[in-house]
C-alpha positions as semicolon CSV with decimal commas, in nm:
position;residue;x (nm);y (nm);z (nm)
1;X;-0,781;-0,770;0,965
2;X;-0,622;-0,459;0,770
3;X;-0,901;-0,256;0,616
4;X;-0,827;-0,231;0,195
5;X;-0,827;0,111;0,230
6;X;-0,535;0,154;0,469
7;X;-0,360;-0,098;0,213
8;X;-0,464;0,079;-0,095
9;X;-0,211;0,359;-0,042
10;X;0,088;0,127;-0,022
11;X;-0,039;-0,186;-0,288
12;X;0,335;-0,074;-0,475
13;X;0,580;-0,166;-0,129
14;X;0,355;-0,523;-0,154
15;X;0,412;-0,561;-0,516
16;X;0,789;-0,478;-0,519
17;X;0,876;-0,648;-0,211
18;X;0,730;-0,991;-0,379
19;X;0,935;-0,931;-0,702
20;X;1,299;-0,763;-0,495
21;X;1,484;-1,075;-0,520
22;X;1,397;-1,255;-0,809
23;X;1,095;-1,209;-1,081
24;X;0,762;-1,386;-1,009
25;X;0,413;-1,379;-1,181
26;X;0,055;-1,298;-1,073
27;X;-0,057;-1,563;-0,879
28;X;0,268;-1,652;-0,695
29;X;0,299;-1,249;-0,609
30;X;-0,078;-1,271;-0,468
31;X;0,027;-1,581;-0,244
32;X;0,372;-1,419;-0,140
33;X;0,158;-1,151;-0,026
34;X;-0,070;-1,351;0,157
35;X;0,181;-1,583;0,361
36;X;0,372;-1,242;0,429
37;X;0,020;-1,087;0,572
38;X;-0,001;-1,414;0,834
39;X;-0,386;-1,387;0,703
40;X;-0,420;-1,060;0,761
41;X;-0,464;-0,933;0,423
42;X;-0,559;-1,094;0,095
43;X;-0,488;-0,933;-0,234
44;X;-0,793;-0,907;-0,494
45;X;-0,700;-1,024;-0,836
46;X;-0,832;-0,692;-1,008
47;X;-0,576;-0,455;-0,727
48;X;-0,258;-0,675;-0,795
49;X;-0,317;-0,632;-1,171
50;X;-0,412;-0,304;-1,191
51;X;-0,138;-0,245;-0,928
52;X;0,128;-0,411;-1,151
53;X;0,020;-0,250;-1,454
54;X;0,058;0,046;-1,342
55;X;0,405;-0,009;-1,160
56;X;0,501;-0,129;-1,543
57;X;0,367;0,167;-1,724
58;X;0,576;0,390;-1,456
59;X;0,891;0,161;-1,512
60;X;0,869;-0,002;-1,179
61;X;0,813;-0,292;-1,313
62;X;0,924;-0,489;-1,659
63;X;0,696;-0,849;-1,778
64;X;0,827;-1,097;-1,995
65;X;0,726;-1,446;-2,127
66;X;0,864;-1,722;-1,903
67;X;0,746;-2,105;-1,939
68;X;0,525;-2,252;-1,638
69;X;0,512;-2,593;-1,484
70;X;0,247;-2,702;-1,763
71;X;0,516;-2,527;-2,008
72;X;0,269;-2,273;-2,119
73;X;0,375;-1,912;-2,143
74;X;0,344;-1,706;-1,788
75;X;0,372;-1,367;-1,771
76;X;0,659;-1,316;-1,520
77;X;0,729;-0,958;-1,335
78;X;1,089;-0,795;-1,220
79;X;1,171;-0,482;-1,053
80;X;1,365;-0,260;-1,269
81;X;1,655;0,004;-1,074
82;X;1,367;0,270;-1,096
83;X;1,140;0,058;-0,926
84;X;1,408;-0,044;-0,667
85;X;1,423;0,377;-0,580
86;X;1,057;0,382;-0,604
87;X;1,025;0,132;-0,347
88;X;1,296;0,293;-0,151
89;X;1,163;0,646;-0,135
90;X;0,768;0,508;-0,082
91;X;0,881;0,253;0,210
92;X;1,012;0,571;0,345
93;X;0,703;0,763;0,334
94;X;0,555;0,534;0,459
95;X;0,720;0,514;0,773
96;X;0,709;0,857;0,801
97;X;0,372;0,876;0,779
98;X;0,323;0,597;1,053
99;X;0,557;0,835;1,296
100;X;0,295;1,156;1,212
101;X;-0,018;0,932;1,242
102;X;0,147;0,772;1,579
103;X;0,142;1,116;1,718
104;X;-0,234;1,097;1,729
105;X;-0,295;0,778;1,854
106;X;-0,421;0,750;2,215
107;X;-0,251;0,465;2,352
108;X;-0,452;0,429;2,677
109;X;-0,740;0,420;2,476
110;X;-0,680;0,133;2,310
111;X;-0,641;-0,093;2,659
């Protein structure tokens, strides 16, 4: 199991992966999430919200009212083209902060 913490710093990549091809709401982005993570993360309500708020007030992310099953109004998510470079530039942070953290890993340790 990933620790939150380790996820905390990369919550956005999760959130704008779920929502790169086609919008989605809350729940469905929290279960994307967790069939992605093979069970080896679970997304709290609270992070994915506060997480997609903030992706929206940054213009990452745009909501608007979509019907559900039950036809009631959901709240539905997209990426917008800033969020697409977002994503871009922090999916390559990320990876270049795996290659500096790598460098400090002892391998034979961990056998």
């Amino acid at each position: 199991m990933i620790s939150g913490d380790v996820i905390r710093g990369v919550i956005d990549i999760l959130v704008l992966e779920c929502v790169w091809d086609e919008p989605s709401y809350g729940y469905a982005i929290s279960k994307h999430i967790e069939n992605r993570a093979e069970g080896r993360y679970s997304i709290k309500e609270t992070t994915l919200y506060s997480a997609m708020r903030r992706l929206e007030e940054a213009g990452s992310l745009e909501s608007f009212k979509g019907a559900s099953e039950t036809g009631r109004p959901r709240t539905y998510y997209r990426i917008t083209d800033a969020g697409r470079s977002f994503y871009i530039a922090r999916c390559q942070e990320w990876l270049a902060t795996v290659d500096l953290v790598s460098l400090f890993i002892r391998n034979e340790e961990l056998s």
